[in-house]
C-alpha positions as CSV (number, residue, x, y, z in Angstrom):
1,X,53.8,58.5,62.4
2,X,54.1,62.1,64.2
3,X,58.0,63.9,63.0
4,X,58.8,66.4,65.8
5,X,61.1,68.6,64.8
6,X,63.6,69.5,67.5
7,X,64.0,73.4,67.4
8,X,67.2,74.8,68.7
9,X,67.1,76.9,71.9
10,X,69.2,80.1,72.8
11,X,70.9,79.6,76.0
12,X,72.6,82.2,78.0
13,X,76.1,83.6,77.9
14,X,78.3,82.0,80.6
15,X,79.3,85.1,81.9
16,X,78.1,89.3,82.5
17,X,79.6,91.6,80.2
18,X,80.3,94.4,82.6
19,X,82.2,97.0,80.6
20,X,84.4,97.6,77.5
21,X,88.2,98.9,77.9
22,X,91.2,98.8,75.9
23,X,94.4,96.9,77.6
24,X,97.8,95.7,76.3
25,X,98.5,93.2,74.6
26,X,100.8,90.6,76.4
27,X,103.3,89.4,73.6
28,X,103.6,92.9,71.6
29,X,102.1,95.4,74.4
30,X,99.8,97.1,71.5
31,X,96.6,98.6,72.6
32,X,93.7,96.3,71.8
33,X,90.2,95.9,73.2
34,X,89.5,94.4,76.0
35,X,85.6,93.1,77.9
36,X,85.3,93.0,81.7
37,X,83.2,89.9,82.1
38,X,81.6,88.3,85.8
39,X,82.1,84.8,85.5
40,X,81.3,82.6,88.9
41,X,81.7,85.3,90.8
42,X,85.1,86.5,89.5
43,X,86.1,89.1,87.7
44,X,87.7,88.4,84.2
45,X,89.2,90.0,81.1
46,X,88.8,88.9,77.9
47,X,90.8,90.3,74.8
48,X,92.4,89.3,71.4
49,X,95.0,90.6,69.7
50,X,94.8,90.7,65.7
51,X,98.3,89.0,65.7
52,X,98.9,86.5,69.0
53,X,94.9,85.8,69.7
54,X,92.8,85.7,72.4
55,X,93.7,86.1,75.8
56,X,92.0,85.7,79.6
57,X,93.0,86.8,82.9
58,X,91.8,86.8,86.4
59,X,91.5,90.8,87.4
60,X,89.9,90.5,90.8
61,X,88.7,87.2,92.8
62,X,85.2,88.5,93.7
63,X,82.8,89.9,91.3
64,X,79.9,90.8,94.2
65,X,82.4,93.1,95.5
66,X,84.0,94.6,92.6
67,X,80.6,95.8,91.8
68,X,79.7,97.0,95.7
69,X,83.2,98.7,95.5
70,X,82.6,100.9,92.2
71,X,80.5,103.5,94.4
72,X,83.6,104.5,96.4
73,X,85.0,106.1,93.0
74,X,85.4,110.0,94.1
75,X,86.6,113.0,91.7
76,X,90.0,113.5,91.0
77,X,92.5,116.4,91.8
78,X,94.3,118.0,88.9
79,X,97.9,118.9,89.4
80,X,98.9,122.1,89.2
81,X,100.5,121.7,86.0
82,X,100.6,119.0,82.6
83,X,103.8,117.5,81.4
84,X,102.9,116.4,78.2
85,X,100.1,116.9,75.5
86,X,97.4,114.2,74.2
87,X,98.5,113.1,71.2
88,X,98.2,109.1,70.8
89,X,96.0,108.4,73.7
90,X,96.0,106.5,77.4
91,X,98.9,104.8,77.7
92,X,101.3,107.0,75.4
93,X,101.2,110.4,76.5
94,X,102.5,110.5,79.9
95,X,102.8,112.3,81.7
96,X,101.0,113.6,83.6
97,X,98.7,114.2,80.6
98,X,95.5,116.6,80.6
99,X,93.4,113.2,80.1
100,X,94.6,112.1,83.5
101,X,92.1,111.8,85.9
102,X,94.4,112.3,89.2
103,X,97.0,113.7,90.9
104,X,100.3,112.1,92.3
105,X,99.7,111.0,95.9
106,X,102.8,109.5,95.6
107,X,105.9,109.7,93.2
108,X,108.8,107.1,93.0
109,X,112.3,107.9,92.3
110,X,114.7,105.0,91.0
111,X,117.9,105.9,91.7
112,X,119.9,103.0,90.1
113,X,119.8,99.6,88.2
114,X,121.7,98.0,90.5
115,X,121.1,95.1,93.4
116,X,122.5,93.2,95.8
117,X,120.1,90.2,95.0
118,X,119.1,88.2,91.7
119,X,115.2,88.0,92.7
120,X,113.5,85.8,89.8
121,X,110.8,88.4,90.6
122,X,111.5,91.6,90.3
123,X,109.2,94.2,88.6
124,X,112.3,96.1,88.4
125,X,113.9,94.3,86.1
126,X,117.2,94.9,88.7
127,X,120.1,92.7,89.8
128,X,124.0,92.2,90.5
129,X,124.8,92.2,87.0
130,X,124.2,96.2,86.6
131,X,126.7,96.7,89.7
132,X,128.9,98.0,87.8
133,X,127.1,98.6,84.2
134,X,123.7,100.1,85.4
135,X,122.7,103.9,85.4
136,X,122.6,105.6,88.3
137,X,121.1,109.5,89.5
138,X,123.5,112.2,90.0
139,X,122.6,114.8,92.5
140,X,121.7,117.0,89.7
141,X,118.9,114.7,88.6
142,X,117.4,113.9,91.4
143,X,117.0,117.6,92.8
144,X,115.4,118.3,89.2
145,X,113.4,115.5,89.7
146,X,111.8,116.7,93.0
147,X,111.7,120.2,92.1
148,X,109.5,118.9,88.9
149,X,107.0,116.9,91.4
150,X,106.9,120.1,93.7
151,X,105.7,122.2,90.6
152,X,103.2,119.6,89.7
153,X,102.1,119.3,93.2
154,X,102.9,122.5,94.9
155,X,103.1,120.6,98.8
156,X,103.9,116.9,97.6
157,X,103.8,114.6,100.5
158,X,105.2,111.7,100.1
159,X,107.9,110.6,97.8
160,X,109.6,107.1,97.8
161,X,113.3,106.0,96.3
162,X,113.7,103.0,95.1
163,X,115.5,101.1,92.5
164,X,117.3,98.4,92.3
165,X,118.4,98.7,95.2
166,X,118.7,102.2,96.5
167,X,120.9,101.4,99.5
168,X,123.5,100.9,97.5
169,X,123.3,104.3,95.4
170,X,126.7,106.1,97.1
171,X,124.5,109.4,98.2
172,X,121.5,107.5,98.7
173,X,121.6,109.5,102.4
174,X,121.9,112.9,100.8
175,X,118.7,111.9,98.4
176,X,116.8,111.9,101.3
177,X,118.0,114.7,103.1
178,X,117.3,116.8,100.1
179,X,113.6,115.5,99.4
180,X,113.1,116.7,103.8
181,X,114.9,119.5,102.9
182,X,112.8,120.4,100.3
183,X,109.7,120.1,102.7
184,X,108.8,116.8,101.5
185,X,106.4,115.2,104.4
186,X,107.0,111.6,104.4
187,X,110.1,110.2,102.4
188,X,110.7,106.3,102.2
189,X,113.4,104.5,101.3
190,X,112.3,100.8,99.5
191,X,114.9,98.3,100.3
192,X,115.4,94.7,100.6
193,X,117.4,95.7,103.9
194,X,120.4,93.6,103.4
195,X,122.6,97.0,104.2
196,X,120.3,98.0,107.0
197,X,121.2,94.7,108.5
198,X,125.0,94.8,107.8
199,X,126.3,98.5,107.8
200,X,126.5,100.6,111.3
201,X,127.3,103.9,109.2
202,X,124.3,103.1,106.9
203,X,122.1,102.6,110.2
204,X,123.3,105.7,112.0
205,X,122.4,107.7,108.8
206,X,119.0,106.4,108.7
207,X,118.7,107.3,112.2
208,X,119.7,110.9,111.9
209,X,117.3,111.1,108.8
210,X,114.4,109.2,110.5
211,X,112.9,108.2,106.9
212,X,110.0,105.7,106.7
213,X,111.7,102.4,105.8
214,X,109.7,100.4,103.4
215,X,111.2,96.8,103.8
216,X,110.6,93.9,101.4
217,X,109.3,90.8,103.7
218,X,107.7,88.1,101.9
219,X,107.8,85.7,104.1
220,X,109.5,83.5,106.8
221,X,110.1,80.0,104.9
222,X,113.2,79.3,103.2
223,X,111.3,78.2,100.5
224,X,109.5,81.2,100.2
225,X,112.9,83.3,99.9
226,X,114.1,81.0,97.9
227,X,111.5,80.7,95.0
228,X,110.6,84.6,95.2
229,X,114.2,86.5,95.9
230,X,116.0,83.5,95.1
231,X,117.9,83.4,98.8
232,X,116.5,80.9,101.2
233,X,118.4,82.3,104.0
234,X,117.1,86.4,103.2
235,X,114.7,86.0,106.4
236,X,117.9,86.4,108.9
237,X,118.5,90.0,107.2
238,X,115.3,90.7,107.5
239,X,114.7,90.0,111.0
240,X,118.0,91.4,111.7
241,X,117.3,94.9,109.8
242,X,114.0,95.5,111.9
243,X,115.7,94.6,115.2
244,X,118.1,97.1,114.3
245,X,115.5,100.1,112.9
246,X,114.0,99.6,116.0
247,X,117.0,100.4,117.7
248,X,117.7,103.5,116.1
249,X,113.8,104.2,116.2
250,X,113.3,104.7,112.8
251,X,109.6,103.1,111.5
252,X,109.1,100.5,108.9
253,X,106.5,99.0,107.0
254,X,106.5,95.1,105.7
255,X,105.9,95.1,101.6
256,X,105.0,91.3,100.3
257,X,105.0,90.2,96.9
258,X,102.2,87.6,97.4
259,X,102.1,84.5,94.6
260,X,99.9,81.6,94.5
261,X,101.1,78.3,95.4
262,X,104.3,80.1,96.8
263,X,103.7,81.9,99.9
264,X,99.7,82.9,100.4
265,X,99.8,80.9,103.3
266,X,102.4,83.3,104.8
267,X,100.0,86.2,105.0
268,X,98.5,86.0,108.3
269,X,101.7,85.0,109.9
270,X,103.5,88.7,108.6
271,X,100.8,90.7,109.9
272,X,100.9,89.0,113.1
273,X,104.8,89.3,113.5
274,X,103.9,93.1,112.4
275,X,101.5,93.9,115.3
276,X,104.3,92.4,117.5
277,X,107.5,94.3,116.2
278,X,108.2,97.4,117.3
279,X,109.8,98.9,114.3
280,X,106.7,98.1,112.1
281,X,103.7,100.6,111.9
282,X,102.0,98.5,108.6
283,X,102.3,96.2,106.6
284,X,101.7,96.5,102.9
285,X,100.3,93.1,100.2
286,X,100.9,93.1,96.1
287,X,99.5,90.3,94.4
288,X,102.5,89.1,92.3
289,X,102.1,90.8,89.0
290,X,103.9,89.8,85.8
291,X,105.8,93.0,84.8
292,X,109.5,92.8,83.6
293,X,110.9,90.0,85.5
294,X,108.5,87.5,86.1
295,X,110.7,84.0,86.2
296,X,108.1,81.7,88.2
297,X,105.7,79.5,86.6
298,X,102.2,81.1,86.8
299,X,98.6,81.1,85.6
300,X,97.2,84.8,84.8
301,X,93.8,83.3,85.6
302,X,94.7,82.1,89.2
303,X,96.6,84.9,90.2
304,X,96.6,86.6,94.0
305,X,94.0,89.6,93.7
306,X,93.2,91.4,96.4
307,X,89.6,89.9,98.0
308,X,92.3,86.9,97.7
309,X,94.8,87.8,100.3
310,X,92.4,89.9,102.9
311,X,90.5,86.5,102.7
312,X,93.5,84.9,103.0
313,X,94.4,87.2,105.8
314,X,91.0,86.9,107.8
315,X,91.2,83.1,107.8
316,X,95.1,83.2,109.3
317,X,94.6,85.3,111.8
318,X,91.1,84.1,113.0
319,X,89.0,87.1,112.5
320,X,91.8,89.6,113.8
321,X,91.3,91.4,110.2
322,X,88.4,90.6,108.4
323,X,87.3,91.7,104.7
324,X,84.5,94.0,106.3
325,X,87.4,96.2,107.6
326,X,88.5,97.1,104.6
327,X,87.9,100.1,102.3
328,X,88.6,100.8,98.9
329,X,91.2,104.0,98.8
330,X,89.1,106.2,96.9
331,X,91.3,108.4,95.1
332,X,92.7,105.9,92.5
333,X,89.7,103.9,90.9
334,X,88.3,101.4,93.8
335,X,89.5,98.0,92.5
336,X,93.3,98.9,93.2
337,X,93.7,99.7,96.6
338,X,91.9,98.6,100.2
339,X,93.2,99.5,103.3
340,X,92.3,99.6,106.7
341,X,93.7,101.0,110.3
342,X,93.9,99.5,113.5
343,X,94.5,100.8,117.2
344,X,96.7,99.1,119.3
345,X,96.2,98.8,122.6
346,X,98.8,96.2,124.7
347,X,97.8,93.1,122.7
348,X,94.2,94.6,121.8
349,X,93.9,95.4,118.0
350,X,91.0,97.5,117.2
351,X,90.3,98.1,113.4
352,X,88.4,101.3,113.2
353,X,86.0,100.1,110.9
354,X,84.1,98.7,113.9
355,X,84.5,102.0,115.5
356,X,82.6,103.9,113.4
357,X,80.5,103.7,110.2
358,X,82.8,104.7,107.6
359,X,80.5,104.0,104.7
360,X,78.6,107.1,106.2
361,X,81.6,109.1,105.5
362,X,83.1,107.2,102.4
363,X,79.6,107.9,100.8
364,X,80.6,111.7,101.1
365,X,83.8,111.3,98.8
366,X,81.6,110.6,95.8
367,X,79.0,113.3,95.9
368,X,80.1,115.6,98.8
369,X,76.4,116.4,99.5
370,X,76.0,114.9,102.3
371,X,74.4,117.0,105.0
372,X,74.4,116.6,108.5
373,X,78.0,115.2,108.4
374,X,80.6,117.3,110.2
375,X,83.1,118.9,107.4
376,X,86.1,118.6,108.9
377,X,85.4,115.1,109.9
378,X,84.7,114.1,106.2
379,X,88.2,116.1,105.5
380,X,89.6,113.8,107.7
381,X,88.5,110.8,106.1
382,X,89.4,111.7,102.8
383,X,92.9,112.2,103.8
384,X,93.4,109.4,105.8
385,X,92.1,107.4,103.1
386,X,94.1,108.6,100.5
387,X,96.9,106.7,99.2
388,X,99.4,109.5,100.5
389,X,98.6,108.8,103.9
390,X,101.6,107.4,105.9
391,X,101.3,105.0,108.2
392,X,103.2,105.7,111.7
393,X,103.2,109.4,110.9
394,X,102.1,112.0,113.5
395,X,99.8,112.8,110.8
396,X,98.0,109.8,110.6
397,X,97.7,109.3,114.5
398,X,96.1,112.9,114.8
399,X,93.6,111.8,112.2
400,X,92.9,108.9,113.8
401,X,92.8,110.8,117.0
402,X,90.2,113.3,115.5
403,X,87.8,109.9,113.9
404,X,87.6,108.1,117.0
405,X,87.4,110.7,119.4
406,X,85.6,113.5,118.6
407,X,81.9,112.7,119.3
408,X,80.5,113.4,115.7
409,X,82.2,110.7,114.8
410,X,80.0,108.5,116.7
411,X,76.9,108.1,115.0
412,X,74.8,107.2,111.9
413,X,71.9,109.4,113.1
414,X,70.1,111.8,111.6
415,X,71.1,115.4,112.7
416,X,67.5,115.8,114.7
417,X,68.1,112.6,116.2
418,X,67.7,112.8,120.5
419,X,70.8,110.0,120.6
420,X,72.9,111.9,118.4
421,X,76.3,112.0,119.6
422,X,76.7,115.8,119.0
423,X,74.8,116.2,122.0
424,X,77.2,114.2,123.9
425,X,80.4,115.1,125.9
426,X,83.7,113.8,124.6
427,X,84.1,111.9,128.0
428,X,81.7,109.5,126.8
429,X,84.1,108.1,124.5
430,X,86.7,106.8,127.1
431,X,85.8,103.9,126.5
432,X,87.2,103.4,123.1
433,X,90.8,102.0,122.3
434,X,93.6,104.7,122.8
435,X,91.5,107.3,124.4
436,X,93.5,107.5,127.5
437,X,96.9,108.5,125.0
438,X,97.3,112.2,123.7
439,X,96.9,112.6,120.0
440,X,100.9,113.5,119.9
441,X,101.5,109.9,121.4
442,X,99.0,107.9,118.9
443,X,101.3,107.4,116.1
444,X,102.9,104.3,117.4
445,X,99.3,102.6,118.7
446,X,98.5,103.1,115.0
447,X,98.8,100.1,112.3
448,X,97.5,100.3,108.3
449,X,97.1,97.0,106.3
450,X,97.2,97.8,102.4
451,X,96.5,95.4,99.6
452,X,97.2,96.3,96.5
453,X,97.1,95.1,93.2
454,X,99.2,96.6,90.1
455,X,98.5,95.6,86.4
456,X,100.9,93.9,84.3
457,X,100.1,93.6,80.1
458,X,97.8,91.0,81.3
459,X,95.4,92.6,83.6
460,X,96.3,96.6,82.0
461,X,93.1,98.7,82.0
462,X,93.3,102.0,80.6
463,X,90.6,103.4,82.3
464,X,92.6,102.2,85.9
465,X,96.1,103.9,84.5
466,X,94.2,107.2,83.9
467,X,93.5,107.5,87.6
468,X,96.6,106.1,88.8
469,X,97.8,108.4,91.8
470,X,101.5,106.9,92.3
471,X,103.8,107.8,89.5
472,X,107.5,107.1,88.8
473,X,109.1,110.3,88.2
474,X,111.6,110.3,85.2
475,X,114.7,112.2,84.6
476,X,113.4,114.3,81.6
477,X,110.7,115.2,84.5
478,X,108.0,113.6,83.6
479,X,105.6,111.3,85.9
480,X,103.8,108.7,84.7
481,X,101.4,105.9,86.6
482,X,102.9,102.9,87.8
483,X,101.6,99.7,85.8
484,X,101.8,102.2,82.6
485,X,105.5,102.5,83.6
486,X,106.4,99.0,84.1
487,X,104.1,97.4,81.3
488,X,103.7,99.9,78.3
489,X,107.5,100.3,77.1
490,X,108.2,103.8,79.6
491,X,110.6,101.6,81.9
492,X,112.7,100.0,78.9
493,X,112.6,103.5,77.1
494,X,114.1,105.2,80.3
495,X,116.8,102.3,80.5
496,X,117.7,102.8,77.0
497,X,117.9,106.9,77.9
498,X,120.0,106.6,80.5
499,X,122.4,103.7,79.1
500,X,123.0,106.3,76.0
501,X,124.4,109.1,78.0
């Protein structure tokens, strides 16, 4: 009788490693090691912390094109000046520190702890309790503050206040008069638009000012309202506020927290109702990140990433948007940010991705060596693309106005090429969306969808924070990245701060 002996066989790992990092950990925020893995076509981090173990979570819900994305990755811009010295390493020196790899395309100023709602999510950490025991800005600070992101920046463009609830920070109007005043471009005021909706002298203010209005609109459903801002009845503010902005012409965007099982149904529904309402030039999607206060029941490995909701948004609105119109903003690290414009034309949408090639252009952002490619078209791009850019600013509409119409935008060829459109007239163009409107005219025929996603101790990446281009700037004037602010202690240090004075 033959014994076989059975050998064991080596079998493959379940999953790609794709790269090492260091993240957070989620129960004591330390800095630990952390794998990127490519598991069934997601994207999935792995790490363990010596004290609470190992932990998993879902970073981005399409592996094919996290990887396609990664070429979009384009230098950074160094501010004009550092904050703070490298001592302990990314995320513990901010900020900005010379390790950073970007800019601030965008700074954030919270002017209070205080809120007119209880939201059971709120990254925030906000509410009616700090009505009358919360910190709040003096003038004083928050003119230090923006002369700090001016020296960093030299021409900042855009700077948002926030809070709590910033509408109900007593000079909230002479904030933003001071940040235009100052020669700040584009200045937004985040709000749940409860005041908007209620207060005449509030309204009248924001008309004088004209800021951008950057309203929180998760949804229509009571439910919705109810499980995320813990109101089921919020949607009749809502609804009210915008009919009112659009009385007093003053432009808004639609910002959605979007959580699974809650409200990512809702998605195609808000864009829609965007398109239609004439106060909104955009509308702007977060996955539903657990930072700070985080009170519904969730699973960090089936959280809303952002192929998720543009999926999510191209099966709602039947092809209207579709993930091939999308683009990775290019100055933070690719995975963060996708956005994409539309024209507007009566009820014609026109996303300019099917305009033109903008890979051709995009391609330029990494290398700049592209030749053949008309400079001040790629310049264009780059701005446009960049997460300062504001939609329904004149700004934006001229460089619209410049992509789509100017006839080097209109082609993939070859410089030598007999079709190429340089040797083409302008005229040829009228047939595109828009081209019968003046450039000055464009900015309401203009729409930008964002999705977004921001970390939380879960999902942290170091090498993300280090190119983070939106920053919270602090009252000792310092700026540091977003997800580093809300998930490595700088938020609870500030509060602490500013309690103790």
């Amino acid at each position: 009788m033959t014994i076989t002996t059975v050998r064991p066989q080596k079998v493959d790992r379940p999953e790609i490693f794709w790269e090492f990092t260091r993240s957070l950990c989620p129960e004591c925020k330390k800095v630990i090691d952390a794998h990127i893995l490519l598991r069934d076509n997601k994207v999935i981090m792995r790490k363990r912390c010596p004290e609470h173990g190992r932990f998993e979570a879902l970073v981005f819900g399409d592996a094919e094109l996290y990887t396609q994305v990664q070429r979009y990755n384009k230098p950074g811009t160094l501010p004009l000046n550092f904050a703070t010295e490298v001592r302990d390493g990314c995320p513990h020196d901010c900020g900005l520190c010379p390790d950073h790899q970007q800019h601030a395309c965008l700074a954030l100023i919270e002017v209070n702890q205080a809120c007119n709602l209880d939201c059971p999510l709120c990254f925030a950490n906000s509410g009616t309790h700090f009505s009358h025991s919360g910190w709040e800005l003096t003038f004083e600070q928050v003119n230090f503050m923006l002369d700090r992101f001016i020296e960093f920046e030299g021409n900042p463009e855009v700077v948002q206040f926030s809070g709590g609830e910033p509408s109900l920070h007593p000079r909230i109007l002479d904030f933003i008069e001071l940040a235009q005043q100052k020669g700040i471009s584009y200045v937004m005021l985040n709000t749940n638009g409860i005041r908007i909706a209620r207060d005449d002298k509030f309204l009248a203010g924001l008309q004088r000012l004209k800021p951008h209005v950057y309203l929180q609109f998760d949804g229509f459903e009571a439910e919705t309202n109810r499980i995320i801002r813990g109101k089921p009845d919020l949607i009749e503010d809502k609804l009210r506020a915008l009919d009112r902005l659009a009385e007093a012409d003053v432009r808004a965007v639609l910002v959605g927290a979007v959580e699974r099982g809650v409200n990512e149904h809702e998605v195609g529904n808000i864009v829609e109702f965007g398109l239609r309402h004439p106060a909104v030039f955009g509308v702007n999607f977060q996955g539903a990140f657990r930072a700070q206060r985080h009170n519904i029941p969730s699973d960090p490995m089936t959280r809303m990433t952002i192929p998720d909701i543009i999926k999510g948004i191209e099966a709602q609105t039947n092809g209207l948007f579709k993930l091939s119109d999308f683009v990775p903003v290019p100055c933070c690290m690719p995975t963060c940010n996708f956005v994409t414009y539309a024209m507007l034309d009566g009820d014609t949408v026109t996303p300019i991705t099917r305009v033109l090639d903008i890979d051709l252009y995009l391609d330029y952002l990494k290398n700049r060596t592209m030749p053949g490619l008309n400079d001040d078209l790629l310049h264009t791009l780059e701005r446009l693309w960049s997460s300062s850019a504001q939609v329904g600013s004149d700004r934006a509409a001229a460089e619209i106005a410049n992509i789509t119409f100017n006839p080097l935008a209109q082609t993939t060829q070859p410089p030598d090429h007999p079709t190429r459109s340089a040797d083409r007239c302008a005229a040829c163009h009228s047939h595109l969306p828009l081209s019968q409107h003046a450039p000055r005219d464009l900015a309401r025929h203009v729409f930008m969808l964002n999705v977004r996603d921001f970390m939380d101790p879960w999902t942290f990446n170091v090498k993300n924070a280090m190119k983070c281009c939106l920053e919270f700037l602090t009252p000792d004037g310092r700026m540091i990245p977003f997800c580093s602010y809300n998930s490595a202690g700088y938020r609870e240090q500030v509060a602490q701060t500013m309690m103790s004075r």
